[in-house]
C-alpha positions as CSV (number, residue, x, y, z in Angstrom):
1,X,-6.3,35.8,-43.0
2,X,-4.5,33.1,-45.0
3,X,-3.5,29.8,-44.0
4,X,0.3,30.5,-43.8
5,X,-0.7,33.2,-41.3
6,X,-2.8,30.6,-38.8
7,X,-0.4,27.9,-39.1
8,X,2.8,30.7,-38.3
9,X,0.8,32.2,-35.8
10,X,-0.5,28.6,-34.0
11,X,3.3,27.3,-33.8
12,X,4.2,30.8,-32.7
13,X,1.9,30.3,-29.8
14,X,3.4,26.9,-29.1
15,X,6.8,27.7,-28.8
16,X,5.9,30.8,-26.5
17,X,3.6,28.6,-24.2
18,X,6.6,26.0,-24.3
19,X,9.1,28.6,-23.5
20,X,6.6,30.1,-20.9
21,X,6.6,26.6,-19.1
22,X,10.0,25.4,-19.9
23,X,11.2,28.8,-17.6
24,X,8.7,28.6,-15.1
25,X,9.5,24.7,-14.6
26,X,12.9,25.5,-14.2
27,X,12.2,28.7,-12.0
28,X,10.3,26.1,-9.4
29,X,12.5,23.5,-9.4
30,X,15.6,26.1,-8.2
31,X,13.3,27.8,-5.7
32,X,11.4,24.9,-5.1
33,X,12.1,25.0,-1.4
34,X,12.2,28.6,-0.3
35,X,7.9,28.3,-2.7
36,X,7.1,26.0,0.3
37,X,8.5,28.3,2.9
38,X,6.8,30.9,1.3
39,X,3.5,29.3,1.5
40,X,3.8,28.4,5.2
41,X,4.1,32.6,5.4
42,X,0.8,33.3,4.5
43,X,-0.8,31.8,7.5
44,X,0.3,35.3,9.4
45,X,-2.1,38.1,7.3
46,X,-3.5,38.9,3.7
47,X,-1.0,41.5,3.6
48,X,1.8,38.2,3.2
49,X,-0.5,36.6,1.5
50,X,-0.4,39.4,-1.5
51,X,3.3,39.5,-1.4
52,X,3.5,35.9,-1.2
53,X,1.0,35.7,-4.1
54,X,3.0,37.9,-6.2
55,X,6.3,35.8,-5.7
56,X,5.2,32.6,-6.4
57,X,3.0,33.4,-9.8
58,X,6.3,35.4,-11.1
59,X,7.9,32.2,-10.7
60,X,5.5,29.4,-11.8
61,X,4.7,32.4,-14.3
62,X,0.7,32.2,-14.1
63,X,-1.8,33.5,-12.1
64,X,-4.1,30.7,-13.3
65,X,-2.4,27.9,-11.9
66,X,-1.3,29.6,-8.9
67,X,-5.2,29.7,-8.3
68,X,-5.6,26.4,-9.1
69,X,-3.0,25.8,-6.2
70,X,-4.8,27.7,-4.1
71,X,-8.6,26.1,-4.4
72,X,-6.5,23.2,-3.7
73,X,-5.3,24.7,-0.6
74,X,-8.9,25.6,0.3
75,X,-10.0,22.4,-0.2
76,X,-7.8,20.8,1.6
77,X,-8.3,22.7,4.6
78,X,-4.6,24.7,4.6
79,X,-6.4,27.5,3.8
80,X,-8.9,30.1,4.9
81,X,-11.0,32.3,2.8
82,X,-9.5,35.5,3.8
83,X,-5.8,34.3,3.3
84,X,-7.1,32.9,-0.2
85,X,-8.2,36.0,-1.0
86,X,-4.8,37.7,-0.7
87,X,-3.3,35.6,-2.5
88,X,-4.9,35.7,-5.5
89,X,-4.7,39.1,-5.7
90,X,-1.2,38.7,-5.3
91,X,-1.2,36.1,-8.2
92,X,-2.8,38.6,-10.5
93,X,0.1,41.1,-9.9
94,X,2.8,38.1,-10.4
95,X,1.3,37.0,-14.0
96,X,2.2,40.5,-15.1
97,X,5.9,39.1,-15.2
98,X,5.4,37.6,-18.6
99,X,4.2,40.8,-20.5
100,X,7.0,42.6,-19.2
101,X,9.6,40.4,-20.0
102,X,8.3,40.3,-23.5
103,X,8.4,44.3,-23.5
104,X,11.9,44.0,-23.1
105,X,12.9,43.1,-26.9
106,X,15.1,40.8,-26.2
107,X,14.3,38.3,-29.0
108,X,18.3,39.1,-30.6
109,X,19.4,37.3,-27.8
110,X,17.2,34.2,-27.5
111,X,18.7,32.1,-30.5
112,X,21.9,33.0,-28.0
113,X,19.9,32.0,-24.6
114,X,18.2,28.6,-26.3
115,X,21.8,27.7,-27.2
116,X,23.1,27.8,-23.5
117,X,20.4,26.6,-22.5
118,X,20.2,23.3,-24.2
119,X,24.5,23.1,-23.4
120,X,23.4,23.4,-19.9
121,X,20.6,20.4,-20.0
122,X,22.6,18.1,-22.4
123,X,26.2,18.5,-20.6
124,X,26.1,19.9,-17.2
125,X,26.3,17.8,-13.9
126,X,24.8,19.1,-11.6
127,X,20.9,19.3,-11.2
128,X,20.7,23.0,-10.6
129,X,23.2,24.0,-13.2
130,X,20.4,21.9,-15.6
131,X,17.9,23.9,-13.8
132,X,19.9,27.4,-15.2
133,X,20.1,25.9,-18.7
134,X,16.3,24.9,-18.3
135,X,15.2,28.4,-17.1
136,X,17.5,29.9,-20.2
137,X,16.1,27.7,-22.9
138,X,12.5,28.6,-21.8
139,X,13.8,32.2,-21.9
140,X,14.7,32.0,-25.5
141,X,12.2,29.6,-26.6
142,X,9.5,32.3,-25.3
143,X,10.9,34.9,-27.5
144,X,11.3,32.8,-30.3
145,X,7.7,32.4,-30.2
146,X,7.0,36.1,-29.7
147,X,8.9,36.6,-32.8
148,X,7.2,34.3,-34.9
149,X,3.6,35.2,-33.8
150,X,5.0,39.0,-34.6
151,X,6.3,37.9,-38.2
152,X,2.9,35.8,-39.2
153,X,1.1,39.2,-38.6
154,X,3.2,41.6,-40.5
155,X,1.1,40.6,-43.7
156,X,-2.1,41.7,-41.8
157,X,-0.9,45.9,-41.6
158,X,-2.6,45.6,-45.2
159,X,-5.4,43.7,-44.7
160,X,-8.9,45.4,-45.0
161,X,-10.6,43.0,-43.6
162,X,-8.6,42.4,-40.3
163,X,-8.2,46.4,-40.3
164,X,-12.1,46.6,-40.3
165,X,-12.2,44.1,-37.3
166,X,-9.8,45.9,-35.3
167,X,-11.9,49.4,-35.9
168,X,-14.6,47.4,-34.5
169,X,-12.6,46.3,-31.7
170,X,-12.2,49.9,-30.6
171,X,-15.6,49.5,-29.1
172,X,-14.9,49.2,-25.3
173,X,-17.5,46.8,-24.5
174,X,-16.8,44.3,-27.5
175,X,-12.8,45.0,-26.5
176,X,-13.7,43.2,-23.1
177,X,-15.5,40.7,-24.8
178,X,-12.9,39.6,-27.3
179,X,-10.2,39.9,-24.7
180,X,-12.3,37.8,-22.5
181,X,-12.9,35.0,-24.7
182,X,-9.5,34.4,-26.4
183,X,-8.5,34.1,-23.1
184,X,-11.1,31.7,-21.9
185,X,-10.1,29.7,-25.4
186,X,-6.4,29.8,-24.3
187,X,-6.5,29.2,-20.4
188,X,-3.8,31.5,-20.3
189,X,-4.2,35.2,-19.6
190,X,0.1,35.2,-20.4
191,X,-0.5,33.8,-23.9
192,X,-3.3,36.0,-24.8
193,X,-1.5,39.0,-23.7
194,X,1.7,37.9,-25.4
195,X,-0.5,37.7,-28.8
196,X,-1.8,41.5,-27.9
197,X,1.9,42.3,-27.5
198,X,2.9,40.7,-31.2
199,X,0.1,42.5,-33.1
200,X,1.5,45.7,-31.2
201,X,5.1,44.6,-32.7
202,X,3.4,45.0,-36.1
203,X,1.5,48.2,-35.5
204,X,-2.3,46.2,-35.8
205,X,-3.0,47.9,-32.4
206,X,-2.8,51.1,-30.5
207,X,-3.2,51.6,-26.7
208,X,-6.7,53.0,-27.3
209,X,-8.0,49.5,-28.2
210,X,-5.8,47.5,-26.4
211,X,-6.4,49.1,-23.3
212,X,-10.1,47.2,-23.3
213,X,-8.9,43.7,-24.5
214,X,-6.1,43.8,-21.3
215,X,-9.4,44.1,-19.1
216,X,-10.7,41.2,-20.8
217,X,-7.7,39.3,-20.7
218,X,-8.1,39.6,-17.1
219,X,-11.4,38.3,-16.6
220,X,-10.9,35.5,-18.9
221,X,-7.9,34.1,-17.0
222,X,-10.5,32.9,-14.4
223,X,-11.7,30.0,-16.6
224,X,-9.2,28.0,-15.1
225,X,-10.0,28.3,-12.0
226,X,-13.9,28.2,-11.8
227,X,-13.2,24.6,-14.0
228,X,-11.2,23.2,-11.1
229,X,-13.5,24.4,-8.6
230,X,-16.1,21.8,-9.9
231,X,-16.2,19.1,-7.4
232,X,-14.5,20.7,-4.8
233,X,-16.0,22.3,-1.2
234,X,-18.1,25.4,-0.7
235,X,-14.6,27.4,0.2
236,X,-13.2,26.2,-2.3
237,X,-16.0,27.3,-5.2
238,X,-16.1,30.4,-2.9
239,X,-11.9,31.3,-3.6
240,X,-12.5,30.5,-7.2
241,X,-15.9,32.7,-7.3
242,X,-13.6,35.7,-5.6
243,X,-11.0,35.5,-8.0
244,X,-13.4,36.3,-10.9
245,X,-15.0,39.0,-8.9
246,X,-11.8,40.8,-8.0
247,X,-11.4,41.2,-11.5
248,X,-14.5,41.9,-12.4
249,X,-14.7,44.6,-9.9
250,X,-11.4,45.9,-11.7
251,X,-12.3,45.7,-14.9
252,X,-15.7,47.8,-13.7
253,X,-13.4,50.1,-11.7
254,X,-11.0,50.9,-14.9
255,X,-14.3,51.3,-17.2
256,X,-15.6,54.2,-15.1
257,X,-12.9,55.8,-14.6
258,X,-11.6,56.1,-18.0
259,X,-15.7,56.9,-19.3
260,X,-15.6,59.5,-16.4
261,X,-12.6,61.4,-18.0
262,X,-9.8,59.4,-15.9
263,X,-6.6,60.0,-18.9
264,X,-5.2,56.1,-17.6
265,X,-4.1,55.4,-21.2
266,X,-2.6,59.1,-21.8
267,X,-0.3,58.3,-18.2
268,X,0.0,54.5,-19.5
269,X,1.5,55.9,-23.1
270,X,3.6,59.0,-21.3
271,X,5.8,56.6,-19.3
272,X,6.9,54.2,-22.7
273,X,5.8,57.0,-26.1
274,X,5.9,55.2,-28.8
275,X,6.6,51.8,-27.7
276,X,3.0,50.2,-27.6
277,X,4.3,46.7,-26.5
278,X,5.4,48.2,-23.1
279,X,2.7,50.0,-22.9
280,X,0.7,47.1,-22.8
281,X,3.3,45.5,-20.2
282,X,2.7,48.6,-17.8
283,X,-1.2,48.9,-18.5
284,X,-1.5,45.0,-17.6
285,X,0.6,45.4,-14.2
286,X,-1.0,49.1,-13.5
287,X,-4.3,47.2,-13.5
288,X,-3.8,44.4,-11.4
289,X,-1.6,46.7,-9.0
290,X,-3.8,49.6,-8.5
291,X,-6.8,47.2,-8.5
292,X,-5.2,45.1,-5.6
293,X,-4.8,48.4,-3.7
294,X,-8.5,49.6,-4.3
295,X,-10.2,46.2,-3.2
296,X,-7.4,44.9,-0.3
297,X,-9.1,47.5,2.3
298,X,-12.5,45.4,0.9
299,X,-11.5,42.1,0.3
300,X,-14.0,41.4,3.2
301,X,-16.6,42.4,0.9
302,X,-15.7,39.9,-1.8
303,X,-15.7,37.2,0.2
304,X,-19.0,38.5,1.6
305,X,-20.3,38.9,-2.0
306,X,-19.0,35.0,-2.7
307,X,-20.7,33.7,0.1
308,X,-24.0,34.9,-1.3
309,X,-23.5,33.5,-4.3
310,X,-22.3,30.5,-3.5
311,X,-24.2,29.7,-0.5
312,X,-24.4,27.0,2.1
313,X,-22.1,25.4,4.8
314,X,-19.4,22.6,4.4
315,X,-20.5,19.5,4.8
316,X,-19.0,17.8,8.3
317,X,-16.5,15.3,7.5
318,X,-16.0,12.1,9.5
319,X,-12.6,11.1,9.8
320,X,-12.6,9.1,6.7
321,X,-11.1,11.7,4.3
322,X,-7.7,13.3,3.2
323,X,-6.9,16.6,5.8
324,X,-3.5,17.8,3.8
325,X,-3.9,16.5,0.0
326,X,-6.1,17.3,-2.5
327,X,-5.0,16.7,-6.5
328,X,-4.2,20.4,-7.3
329,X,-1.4,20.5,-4.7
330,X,0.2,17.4,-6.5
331,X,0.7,20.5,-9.6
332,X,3.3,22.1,-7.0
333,X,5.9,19.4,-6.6
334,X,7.7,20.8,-3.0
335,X,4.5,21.5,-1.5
336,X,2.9,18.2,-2.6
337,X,6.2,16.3,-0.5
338,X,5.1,18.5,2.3
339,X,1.5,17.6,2.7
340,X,1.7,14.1,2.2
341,X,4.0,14.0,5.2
342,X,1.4,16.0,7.4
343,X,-0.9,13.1,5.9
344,X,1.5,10.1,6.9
345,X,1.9,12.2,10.6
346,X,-2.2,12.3,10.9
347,X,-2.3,8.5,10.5
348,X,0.5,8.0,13.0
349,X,-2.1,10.1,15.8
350,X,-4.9,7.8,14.8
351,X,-2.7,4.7,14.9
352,X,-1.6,5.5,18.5
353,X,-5.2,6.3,19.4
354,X,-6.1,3.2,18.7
355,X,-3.1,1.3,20.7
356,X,-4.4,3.8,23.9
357,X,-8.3,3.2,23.0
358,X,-7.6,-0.8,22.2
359,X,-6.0,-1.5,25.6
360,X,-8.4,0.7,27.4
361,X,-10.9,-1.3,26.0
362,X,-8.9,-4.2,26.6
363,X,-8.1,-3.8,30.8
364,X,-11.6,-2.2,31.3
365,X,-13.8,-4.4,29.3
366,X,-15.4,-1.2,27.1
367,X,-17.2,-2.1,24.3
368,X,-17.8,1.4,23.7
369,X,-14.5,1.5,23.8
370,X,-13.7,-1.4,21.0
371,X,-16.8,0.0,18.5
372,X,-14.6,3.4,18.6
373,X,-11.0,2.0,17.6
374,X,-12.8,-0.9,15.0
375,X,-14.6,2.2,13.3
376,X,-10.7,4.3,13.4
377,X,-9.6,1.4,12.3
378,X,-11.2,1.9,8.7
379,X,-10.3,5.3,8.1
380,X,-6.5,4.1,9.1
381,X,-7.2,1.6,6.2
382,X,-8.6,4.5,4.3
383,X,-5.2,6.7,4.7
384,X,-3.0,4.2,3.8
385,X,-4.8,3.3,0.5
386,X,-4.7,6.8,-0.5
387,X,-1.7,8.1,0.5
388,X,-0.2,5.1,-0.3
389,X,-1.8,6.5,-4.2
390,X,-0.1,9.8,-3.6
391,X,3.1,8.2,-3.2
392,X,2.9,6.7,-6.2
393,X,1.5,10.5,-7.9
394,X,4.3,11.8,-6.5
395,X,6.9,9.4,-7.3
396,X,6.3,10.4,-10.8
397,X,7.1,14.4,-10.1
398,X,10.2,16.1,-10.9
399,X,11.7,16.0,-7.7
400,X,15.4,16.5,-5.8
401,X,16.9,12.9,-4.7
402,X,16.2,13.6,-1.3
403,X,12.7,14.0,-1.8
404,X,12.4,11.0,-4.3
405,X,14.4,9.3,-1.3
406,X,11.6,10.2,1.7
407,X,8.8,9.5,-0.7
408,X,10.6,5.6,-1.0
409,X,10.6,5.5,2.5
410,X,7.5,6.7,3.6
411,X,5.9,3.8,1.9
412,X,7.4,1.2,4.3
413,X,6.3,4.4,7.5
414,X,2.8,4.2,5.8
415,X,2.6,0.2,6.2
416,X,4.0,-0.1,9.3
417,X,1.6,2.3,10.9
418,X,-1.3,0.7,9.4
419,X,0.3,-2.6,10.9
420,X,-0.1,-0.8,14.3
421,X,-3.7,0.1,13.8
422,X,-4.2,-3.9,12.6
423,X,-2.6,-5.2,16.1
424,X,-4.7,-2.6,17.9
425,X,-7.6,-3.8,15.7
426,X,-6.2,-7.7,17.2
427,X,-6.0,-6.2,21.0
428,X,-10.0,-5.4,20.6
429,X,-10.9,-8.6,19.4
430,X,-9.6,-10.2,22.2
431,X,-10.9,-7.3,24.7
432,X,-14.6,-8.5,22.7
433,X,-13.3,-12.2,23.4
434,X,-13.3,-11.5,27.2
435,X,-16.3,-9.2,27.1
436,X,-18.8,-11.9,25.7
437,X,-17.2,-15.2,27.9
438,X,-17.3,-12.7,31.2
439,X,-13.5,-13.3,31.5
440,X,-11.4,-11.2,34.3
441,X,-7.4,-11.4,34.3
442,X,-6.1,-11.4,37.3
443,X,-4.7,-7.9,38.8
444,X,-1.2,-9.1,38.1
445,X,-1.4,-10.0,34.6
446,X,-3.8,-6.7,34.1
447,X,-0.5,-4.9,35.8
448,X,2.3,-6.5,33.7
449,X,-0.1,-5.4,30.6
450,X,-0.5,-2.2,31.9
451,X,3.5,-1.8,32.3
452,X,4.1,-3.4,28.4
453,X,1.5,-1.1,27.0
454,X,3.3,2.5,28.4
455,X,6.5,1.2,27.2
456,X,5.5,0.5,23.8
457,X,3.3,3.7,23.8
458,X,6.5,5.5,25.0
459,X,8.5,4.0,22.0
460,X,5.8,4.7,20.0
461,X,4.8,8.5,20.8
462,X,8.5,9.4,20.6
463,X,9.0,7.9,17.6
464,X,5.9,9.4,15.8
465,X,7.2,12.9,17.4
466,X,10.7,12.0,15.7
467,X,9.2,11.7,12.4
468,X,7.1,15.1,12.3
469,X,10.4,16.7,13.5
470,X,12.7,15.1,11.5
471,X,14.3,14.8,15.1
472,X,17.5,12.2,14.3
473,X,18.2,12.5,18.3
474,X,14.8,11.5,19.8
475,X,14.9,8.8,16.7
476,X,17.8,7.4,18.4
477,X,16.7,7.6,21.8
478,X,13.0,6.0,21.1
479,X,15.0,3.2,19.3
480,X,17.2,2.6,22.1
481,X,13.9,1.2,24.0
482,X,13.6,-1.6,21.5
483,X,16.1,-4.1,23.6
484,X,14.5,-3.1,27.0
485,X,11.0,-4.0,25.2
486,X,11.9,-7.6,24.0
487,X,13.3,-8.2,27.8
488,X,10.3,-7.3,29.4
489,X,8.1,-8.8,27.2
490,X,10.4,-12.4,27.3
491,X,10.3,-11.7,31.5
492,X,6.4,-11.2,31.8
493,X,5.6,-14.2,29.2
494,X,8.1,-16.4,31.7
495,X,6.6,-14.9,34.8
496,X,2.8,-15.8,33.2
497,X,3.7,-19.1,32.3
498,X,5.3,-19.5,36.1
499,X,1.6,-18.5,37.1
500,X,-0.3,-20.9,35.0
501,X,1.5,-23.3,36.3
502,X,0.5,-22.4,39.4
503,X,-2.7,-22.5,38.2
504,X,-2.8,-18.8,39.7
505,X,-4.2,-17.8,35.9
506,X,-7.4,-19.3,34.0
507,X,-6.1,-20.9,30.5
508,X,-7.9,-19.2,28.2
509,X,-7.3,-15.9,29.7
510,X,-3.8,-17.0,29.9
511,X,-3.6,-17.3,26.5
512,X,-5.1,-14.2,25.8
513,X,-2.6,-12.5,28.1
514,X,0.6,-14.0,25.5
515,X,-1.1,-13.3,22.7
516,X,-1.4,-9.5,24.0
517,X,2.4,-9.4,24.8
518,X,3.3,-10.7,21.4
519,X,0.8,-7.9,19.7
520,X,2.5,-5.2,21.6
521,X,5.8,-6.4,20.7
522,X,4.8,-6.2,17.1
523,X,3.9,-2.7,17.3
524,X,7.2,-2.0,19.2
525,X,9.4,-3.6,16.1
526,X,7.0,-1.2,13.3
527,X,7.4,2.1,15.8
528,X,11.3,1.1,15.6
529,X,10.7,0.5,11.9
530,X,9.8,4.1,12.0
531,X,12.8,5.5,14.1
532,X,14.7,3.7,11.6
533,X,13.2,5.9,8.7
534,X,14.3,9.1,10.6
535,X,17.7,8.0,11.1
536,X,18.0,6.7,7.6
């Protein structure tokens, strides 16, 4: 093999990975929405989960980083085992997309398609008419690249010494073997398949061999997602450990059969004769489909099976940790928006925890009470360090305006609910204040405190409520309250100061008393900061 032939070969593999990702990116960006609706479907059986699976690796175009997605998922806690489970056996159907496409010849028309294409990106308007061009240039960039890989082979059809190799190929174990580790090398199960496909184009393969590199191209392809199961949970490892036995089990399944007599390649070759590049298309999606229908009614098994060899329980997690993120989600743009908000909306509970917790403490002297909200208080400061850090992750993501637009304003949401937990973190000092001097407020200040803190919970509840709902109405209506709140508070501050004149109050508690009124109308301007968001 000359060096003309490795360095044709190497750029032909670049510009059909480039193509590969330049469709795919434009595929998600146009269905961006309807991926995360999709998602949200698999919560209901594995059955969705396959289909859903299936759908969303033809359109990011591999099965690899729809895995990835998933242990991420797992991780993160969206995600059981058994929904995992159907969906990477969905994913492994989806990846099939690639092969088939290339079986389709239509590298005449992809100087054509790269030429739309790039007048689409350079010159359209609108972002999903660039999305079309995007989605057309990857089109023809990916045959381009088929081509080329095809072309730097042709010299090989006389070459002993590569001839030689593929006899020894033949041999189904070493078949696996190679198909297994080219894959591994390439982390792509699309581009070692598409590099099958070219020496077919050239005749350096027949179905007899490639047959037994397809089933190592299959194992292989879960490199990628045992590497990002490293430093994840024991679910997580688990998903990742159950996509390489599902194909394992396949690639055992397929071997038997054919060494018992089963003619799989003789059907594979009667449906295309002659045309070895779609025969490899159809042997590629035969496998994953018939092996998805062979292990579904077991898929209890395999997560059984994972379970034994990855053993052990998750570790119990105290508040202090992300519920909805996890890095690998940031890889799918839509779904990354999505689960920072359910992040943002988790804070926003353990914010108004604290205001309940804090004035509990507060009118009932609980230390108990105060030790809980101070330790909230630090995961609070927790979330908004990191999601403030996702923000910023995501900021950089290809993403609509109006994402781009509620990722800008959920940074000011983020910082003024942490500015609620810090006045609820002020209310518990003072509740301390009174708890170590043996201070009492009077029953009427305790009252007026009582009737300021529902208010501003009110306001505050309804607000948080408008944000997870997106609610524009209730935003409206829970920032309506912010005029009655600044009354009340200005009447019961006069109406205090009336009773320490009196000398009805004791000064110092007095003064705790204003101080508690201006901390609760603090948290009533940052709950109306967040109605504001919604109606923004």
């Amino acid at each position: 093999m000359t060096l003309q032939i490795l360095i044709s070969l190497s750029g032909g593999l670049g510009l059909f990975l480039y193509g590969m990702k330049l469709m795919a990116d434009g595929l998600e960006k146009t269905a961006g929405s309807r991926m995360k609706r999709l998602l949200e479907i698999l919560t209901t059986n594995r059955f969705m989960g396959v289909l859903v699976g299936a759908v969303v690796t033809a359109i990011i175009q591999s099965s690899s980083a729809s895995t990835v997605m998933v242990i991420g998922f797992v991780n993160a806690g969206l995600m059981n085992l058994a929904q995992a489970t159907g969906v990477i056996m969905g994913a492994n159907i989806g990846t099939t997309v690639t092969a088939q496409l290339v079986a389709l010849k239509l590298t005449d028309y992809a100087p054509l398609a790269v030429f739309l294409g790039v007048g689409l990106l350079l010159f359209a308007k609108k972002k999903s008419v660039k999305q079309i061009g995007e989605i057309l240039a990857g089109f023809g960039v990916l045959f381009m690249g088929m081509e080329l890989m095809s072309s730097a082979m042709k010299p090989l059809r006389n070459d002993p010494v590569f001839q030689n190799m593929m006899t020894q190929i033949s041999n189904p174990f070493l078949g696996v073997l190679v198909g297994t580790v080219v894959t591994v090398a390439l982390q792509s199960s699309s581009a070692s398949i598409g590099i099958l496909q070219a020496l077919a184009m050239q005749g350096l393969v027949n179905m007899d061999t490639a047959i037994f590199i397809l089933f190592g191209q299959n194992i292989g392809t879960c490199i990628t997602a045992i590497l990002a199961s490293i430093g994840t949970g024991v679910t997580a490892k688990r998903a990742a450990a159950i996509h390489l036995l599902f194909n394992v089990a396949g690639t055992i399944i397929f071997l038997l059969l054919i060494f018992i007599g089963v003619p799989y390649v003789k059907w594979i070759e009667a449906l295309s004769p002659g045309d070895v590049v779609k025969q490899i298309a159809n042997a590629h999606t035969g496998f994953n489909v018939v092996n998805t229908v062979l292990t579904f009614p077991v898929a209890g098994y395999l997560a059984f099976l994972a379970k034994k060899i990855i053993p052990g329980e998750e570790s119990i997690q105290d508040e202090k940790h992300l519920e909805f993120l996890d890095k690998r989600i940031m890889e799918t743009p839509p779904i990354a928006v999505a689960q920072i908000m359910k992040e943002v909306n988790r804070m926003g509970d353990l914010a108004k925890t604290n205001l309940i917790d804090s004035m509990e403490a507060l009118l009932n002297k609980d230390e108990a009470k105060a030790q809980e909200v101070l330790k909230r208080e630090e995961v609070l400061n927790y979330l908004n360090r990191e999601i403030t850090n996702y923000l910023i992750m995501a900021n950089g993501l290809e993403l609509p305006e109006k994402d781009l637009k509620l990722l800008g304003g959920l940074f000011h949401v983020v910082n003024d609910i942490e500015r609620v937990g810090d006045h609820a973190e002020n209310i518990v000092e003072y509740a301390q204040y009174l708890i170590e001097h043996s201070l009492t407020m009077s029953d009427m200040a305790a009252e007026d405190l009582t009737n300021m803190k529902n208010k501003v919970l009110s306001l505050l509840d309804e607000s948080l409520t408008a944000l997870k709902t997106q609610d524009r109405k209730l935003a409206g209506k829970a920032k309506a309250q912010e005029d009655a709140i600044n009354e009340l508070e200005k009447t019961l501050r006069d109406n205090h100061i009336d009773r320490l004149n009196k000398q009805q109050c004791i000064p110092s508690v007095g003064v705790v008393f204003l101080d508690m009124l201006n901390n609760l109308e603090r948290i009533a301007d940052h709950a109306c900061n967040i109605s504001r968001f919604v109606l923004d």
